[in-house]
C-alpha positions as CSV (number, residue, x, y, z in Angstrom):
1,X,-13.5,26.1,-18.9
2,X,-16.7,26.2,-17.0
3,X,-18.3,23.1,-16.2
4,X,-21.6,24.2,-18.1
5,X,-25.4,23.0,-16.8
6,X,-23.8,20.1,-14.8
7,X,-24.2,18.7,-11.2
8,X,-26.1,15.4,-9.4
9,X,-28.7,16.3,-12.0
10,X,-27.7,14.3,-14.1
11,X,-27.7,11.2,-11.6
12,X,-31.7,11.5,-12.6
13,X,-31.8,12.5,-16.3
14,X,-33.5,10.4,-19.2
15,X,-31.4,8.6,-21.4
16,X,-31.5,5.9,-24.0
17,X,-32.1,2.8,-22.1
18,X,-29.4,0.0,-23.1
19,X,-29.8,-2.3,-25.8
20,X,-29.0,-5.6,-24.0
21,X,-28.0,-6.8,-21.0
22,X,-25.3,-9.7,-20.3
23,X,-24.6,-11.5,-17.0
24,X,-21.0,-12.6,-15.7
25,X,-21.8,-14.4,-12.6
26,X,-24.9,-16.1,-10.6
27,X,-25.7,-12.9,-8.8
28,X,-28.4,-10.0,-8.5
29,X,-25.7,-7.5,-9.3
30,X,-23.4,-9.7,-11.7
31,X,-25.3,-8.2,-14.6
32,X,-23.7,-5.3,-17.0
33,X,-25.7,-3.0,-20.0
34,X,-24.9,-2.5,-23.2
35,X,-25.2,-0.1,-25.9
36,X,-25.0,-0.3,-29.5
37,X,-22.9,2.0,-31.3
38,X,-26.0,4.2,-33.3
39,X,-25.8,6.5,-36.3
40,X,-24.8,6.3,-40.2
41,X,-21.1,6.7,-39.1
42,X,-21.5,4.2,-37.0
43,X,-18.7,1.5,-37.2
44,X,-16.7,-1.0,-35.4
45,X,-13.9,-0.1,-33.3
46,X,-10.3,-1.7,-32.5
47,X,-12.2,-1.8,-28.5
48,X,-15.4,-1.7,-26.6
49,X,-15.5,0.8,-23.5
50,X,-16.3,-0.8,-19.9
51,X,-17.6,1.6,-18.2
52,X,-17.6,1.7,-14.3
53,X,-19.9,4.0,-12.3
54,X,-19.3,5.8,-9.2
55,X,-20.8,6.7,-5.7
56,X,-18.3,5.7,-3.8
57,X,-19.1,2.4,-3.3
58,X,-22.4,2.4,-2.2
59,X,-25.4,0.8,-2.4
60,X,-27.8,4.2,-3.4
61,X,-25.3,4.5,-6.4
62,X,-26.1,1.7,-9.0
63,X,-25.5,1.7,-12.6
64,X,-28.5,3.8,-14.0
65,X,-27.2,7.2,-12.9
66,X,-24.2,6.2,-15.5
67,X,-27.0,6.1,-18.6
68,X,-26.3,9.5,-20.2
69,X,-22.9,9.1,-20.0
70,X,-23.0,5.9,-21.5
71,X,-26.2,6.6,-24.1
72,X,-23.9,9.6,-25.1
73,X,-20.7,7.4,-25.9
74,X,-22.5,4.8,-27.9
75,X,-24.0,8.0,-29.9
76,X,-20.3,8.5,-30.8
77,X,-20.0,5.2,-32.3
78,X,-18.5,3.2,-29.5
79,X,-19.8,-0.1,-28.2
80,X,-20.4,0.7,-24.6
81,X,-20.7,-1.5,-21.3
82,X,-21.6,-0.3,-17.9
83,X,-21.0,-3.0,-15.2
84,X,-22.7,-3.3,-12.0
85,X,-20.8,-4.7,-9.0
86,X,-21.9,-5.4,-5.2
87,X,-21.3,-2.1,-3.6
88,X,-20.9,-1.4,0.6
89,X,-24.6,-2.0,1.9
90,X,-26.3,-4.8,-0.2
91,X,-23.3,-7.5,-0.1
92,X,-20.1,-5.4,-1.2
93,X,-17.1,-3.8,0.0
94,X,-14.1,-6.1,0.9
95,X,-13.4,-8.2,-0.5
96,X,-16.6,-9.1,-2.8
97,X,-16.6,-5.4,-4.9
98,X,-12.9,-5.8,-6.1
99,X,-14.1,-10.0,-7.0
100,X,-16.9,-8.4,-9.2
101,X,-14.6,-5.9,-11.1
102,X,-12.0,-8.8,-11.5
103,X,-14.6,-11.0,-12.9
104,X,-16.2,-8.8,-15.1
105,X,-13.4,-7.4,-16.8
106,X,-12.0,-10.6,-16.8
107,X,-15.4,-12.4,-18.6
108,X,-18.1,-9.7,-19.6
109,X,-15.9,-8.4,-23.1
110,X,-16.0,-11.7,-24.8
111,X,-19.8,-12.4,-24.0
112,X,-21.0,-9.0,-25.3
113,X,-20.9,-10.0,-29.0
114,X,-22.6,-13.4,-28.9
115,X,-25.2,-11.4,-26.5
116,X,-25.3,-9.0,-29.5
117,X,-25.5,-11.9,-32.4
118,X,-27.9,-13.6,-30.7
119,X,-30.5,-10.4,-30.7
120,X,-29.9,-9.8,-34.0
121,X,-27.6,-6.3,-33.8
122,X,-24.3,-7.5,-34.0
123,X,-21.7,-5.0,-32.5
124,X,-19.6,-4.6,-35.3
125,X,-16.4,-7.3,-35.4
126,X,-17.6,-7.3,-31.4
127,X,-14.0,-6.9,-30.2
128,X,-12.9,-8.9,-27.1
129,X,-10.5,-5.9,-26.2
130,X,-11.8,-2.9,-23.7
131,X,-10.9,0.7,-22.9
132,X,-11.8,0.9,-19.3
133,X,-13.4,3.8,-18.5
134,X,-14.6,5.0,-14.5
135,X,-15.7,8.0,-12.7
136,X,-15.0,8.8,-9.3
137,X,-15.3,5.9,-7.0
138,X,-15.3,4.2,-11.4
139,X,-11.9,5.3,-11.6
140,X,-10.4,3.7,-8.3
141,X,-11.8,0.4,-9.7
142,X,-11.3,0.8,-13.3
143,X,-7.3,1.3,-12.8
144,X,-7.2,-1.0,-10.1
145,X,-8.6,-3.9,-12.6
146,X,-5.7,-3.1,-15.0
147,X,-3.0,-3.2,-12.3
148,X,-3.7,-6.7,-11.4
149,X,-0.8,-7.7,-12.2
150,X,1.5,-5.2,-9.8
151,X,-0.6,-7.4,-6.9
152,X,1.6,-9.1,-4.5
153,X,1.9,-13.2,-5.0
154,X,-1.2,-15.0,-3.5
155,X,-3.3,-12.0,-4.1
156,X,-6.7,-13.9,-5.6
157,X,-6.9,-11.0,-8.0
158,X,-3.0,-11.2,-9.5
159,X,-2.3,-11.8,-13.3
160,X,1.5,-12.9,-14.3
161,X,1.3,-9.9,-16.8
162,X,-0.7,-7.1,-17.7
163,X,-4.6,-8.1,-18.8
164,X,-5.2,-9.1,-22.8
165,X,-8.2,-7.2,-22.8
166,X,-7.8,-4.1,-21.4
167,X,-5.9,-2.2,-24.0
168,X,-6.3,1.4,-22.1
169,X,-8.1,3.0,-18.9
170,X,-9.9,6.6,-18.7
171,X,-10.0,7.7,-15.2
172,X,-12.1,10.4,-14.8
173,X,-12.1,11.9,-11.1
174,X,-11.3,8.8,-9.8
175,X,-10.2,7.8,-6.3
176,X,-6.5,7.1,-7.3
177,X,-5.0,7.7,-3.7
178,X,-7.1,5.5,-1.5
179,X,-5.1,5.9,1.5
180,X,-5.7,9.7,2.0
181,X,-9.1,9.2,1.0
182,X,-9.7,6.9,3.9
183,X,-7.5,9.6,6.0
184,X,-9.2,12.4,4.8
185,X,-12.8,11.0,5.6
186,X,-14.2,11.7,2.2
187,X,-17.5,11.3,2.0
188,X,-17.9,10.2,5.3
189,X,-15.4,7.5,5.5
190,X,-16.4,6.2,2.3
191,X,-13.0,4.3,1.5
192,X,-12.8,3.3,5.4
193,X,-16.3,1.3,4.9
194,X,-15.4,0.0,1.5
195,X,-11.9,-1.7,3.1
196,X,-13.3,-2.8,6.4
197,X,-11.3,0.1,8.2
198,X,-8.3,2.7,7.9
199,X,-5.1,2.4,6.7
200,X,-3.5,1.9,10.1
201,X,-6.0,-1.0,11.1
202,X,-5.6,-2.7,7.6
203,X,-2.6,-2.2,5.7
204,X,-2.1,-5.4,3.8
205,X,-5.8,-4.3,2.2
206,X,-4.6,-1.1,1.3
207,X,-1.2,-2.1,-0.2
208,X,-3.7,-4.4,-2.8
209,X,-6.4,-1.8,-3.4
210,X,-4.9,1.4,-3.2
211,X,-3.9,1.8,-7.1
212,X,-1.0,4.9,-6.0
213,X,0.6,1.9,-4.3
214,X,0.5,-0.2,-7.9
215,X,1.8,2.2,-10.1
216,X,3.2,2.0,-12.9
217,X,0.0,0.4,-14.4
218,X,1.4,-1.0,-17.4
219,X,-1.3,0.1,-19.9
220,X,-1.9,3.2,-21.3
221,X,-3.5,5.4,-19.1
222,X,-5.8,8.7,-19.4
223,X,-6.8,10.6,-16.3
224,X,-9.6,14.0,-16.6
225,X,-10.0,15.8,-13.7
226,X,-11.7,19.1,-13.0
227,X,-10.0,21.4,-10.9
228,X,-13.3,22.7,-8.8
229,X,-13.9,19.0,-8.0
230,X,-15.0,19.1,-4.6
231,X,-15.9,15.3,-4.0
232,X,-12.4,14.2,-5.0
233,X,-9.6,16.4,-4.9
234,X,-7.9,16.9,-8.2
235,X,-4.4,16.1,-6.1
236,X,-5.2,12.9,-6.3
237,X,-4.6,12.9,-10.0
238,X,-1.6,14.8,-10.0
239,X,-0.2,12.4,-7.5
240,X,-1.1,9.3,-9.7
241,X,0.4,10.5,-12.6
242,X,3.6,11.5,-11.4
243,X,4.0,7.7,-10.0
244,X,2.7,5.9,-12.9
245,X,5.2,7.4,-15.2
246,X,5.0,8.0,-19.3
247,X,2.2,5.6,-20.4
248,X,-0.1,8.2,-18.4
249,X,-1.5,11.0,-19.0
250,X,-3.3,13.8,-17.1
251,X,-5.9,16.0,-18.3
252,X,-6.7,18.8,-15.8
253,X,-9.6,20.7,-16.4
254,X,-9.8,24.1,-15.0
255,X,-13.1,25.2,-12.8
256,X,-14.9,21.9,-14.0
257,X,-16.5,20.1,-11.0
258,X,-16.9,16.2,-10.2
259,X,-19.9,15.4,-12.0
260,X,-19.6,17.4,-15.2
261,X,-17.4,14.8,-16.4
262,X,-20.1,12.2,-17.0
263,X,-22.6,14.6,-18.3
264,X,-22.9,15.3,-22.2
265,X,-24.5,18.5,-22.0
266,X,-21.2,20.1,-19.9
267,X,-18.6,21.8,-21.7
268,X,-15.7,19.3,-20.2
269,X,-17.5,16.4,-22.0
270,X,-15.7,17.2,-25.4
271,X,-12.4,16.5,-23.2
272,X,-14.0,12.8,-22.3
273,X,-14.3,11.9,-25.7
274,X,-11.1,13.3,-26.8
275,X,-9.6,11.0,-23.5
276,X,-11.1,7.8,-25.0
277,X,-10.3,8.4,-28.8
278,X,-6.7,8.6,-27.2
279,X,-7.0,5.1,-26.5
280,X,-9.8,3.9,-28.7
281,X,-8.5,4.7,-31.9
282,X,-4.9,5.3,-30.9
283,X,-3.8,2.9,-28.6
284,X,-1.5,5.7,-26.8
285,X,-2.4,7.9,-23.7
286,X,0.0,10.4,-25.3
C-alpha cells in the first residue's frame, strides 16, 4: 500500500470547521470541537470518537491540524470530538498534559449532547460512551487515558477499574514505548521535555506514563501503523501489542508513512475507518 498524496500537508488543508465547541475546565486550552455526524445515512452510534491530536506534545501542534481527519470521520456518520490539552511550551508537559486528558475523557462525553441539544442539532441518542482515537504523540495519550486503572495506588490519575466511557482506543502511530522514545531522542527529545527528563533521571514518571509499562489495557484496543513511518518507528507497535495481549490488535500498513494516517485522501485511510468500525460498531478489536 502506498501512502497516496500524504505528508505535513495536510497539517494546513481546509476542512469543515466543527459544529460546536464544549469546555471541560476553566482554561484557554480546556476546550474540545465537535462534529456532527452529516449525510442521509447519517445515524446514531453505540459511541462518539475522542479524538486526540499529535505533535509531540508541543505547543506549535494544536488541535486544528486534526480538522480533516476529523471533518472526514463525522462524514462517515460518527459523532466526533477533538480535544485540546496544554502541550510542552504554553503550560503543559508534566504533569498538567496527562491532568487535561484525564479530565477530558473523564467529563467532555457526557457534555457533548446537552452542547448539541442546546444548539438545536442533537447528536443522535448523544452517547456518553467514546472510542478513543489518537495519532502519534494522540496515541501515547489516548491509550494512556484507558490504562488508568493499571496506575500504581496514589497516582492522581488511577481508577479502581477500567473507565465506563471508554468502550475502545484506535492508536494510530502512537508513541506506545515512551521510554525508548526518550532514549532514542525522537524528535529532539520530544518525550524527555514532555516528562521533565529521561528515564534514568525520572523513573517513577515513566513507570505512570509510559503505556508499554501499563499493559494489558483492559479495553479493546486497535493499533494502525505504517511501516515507512519515519517519526515513530512502527517497533513501537509491535512491541505494544505483544504486551497487551488478545483484546489488541495491530494493523501494520506496509510503505505508509506517519501522517497518511490522519489524511482522507491517502490510500491507508480506508484502514482507519475499518480500525474504528472494529470498535464503533463492534465492540471487539478482533
Amino acid at each position: 500500500m502506498s501512502s497516496g498524496m500524504s505528508g505535513r500537508d495536510v497539517h494546513s488543508r481546509a476542512a469543515h470547521s466543527p459544529d460546536l465547541t464544549v469546555t471541560y475546565g476553566p482554561l484557554p486550552d480546556h476546550v474540545a470541537d465537535v462534529w456532527l455526524p452529516v449525510g442521509d445515512d447519517a445515524r446514531p452510534r453505540t459511541a462518539m470518537l475522542l479524538v486526540m491530536h499529535g505533535g509531540f506534545w508541543r505547543a506549535e501542534y494544536d488541535r486544528r491540524h486534526a480538522r480533516p481527519q476529523c471533518a472526514a470521520l463525522a462524514a462517515a456518520g460518527y459523532v466526533v470530538v477533538s480535544i485540546e490539552y496544554r502541550r510542552v511550551g504554553a503550560g503543559g508537559g508534566w504533569p498538567a498534559t496527562f491532568d487535561d486528558v484525564a479530565l477530558a475523557v473523564d467529563t467532555v462525553p457526557g457534555q457533548v449532547g446537552a452542547a448539541a441539544r442546546r444548539s438545536g442539532r442533537p447528536a443522535g441518542s448523544a452517547p456518553p460512551r467514546a472510542v478513543l482515537v489518537g495519532h502519534s504523540a494522540g496515541g501515547h495519550l489516548a491509550v494512556w487515558a484507558a490504562s488508568r486503572h493499571r496506575l500504581p495506588a496514589g497516582s492522581p490519575w488511577r481508577l479502581p477499574a477500567p473507565a465506563p466511557a471508554v468502550a475502545g482506543v484506535v492508536s494510530l502511530a502512537g508513541v506506545l514505548d515512551l521510554t525508548t522514545a526518550a532514549e532514542l531522542d525522537l524528535d529532539d527529545g520530544a518525550a524527555r521535555t514532555l516528562i521533565g527528563g529521561g528515564p534514568v533521571d525520572q523513573p517513577e514518571r515513566y513507570a505512570v506514563a509510559d503505556p508499554l509499562r501499563l499493559t494489558p489495557v483492559g479495553v479493546p484496543t486497535v493499533l494502525v501503523h505504517g511501516t515507512a513511518d519515519r517519526q515513530v518507528p512502527h517497533a513501537f507497535s509491535r512491541r505494544y501489542a505483544t504486551a497487551a495481549g488478545p483484546r489488541t490488535r495491530l494493523v501494520e500498513l506496509p510503505g505508509v508513512e506517519h501522517f497518511a494516517l490522519i489524511d482522507p485522501a491517502s490510500a491507508a485511510w480506508p484502514a482507519v475507518l475499518t480500525a474504528v468500525a472494529h470498535l464503533v460498531d463492534g465492540g471487539r478489536a478482533d
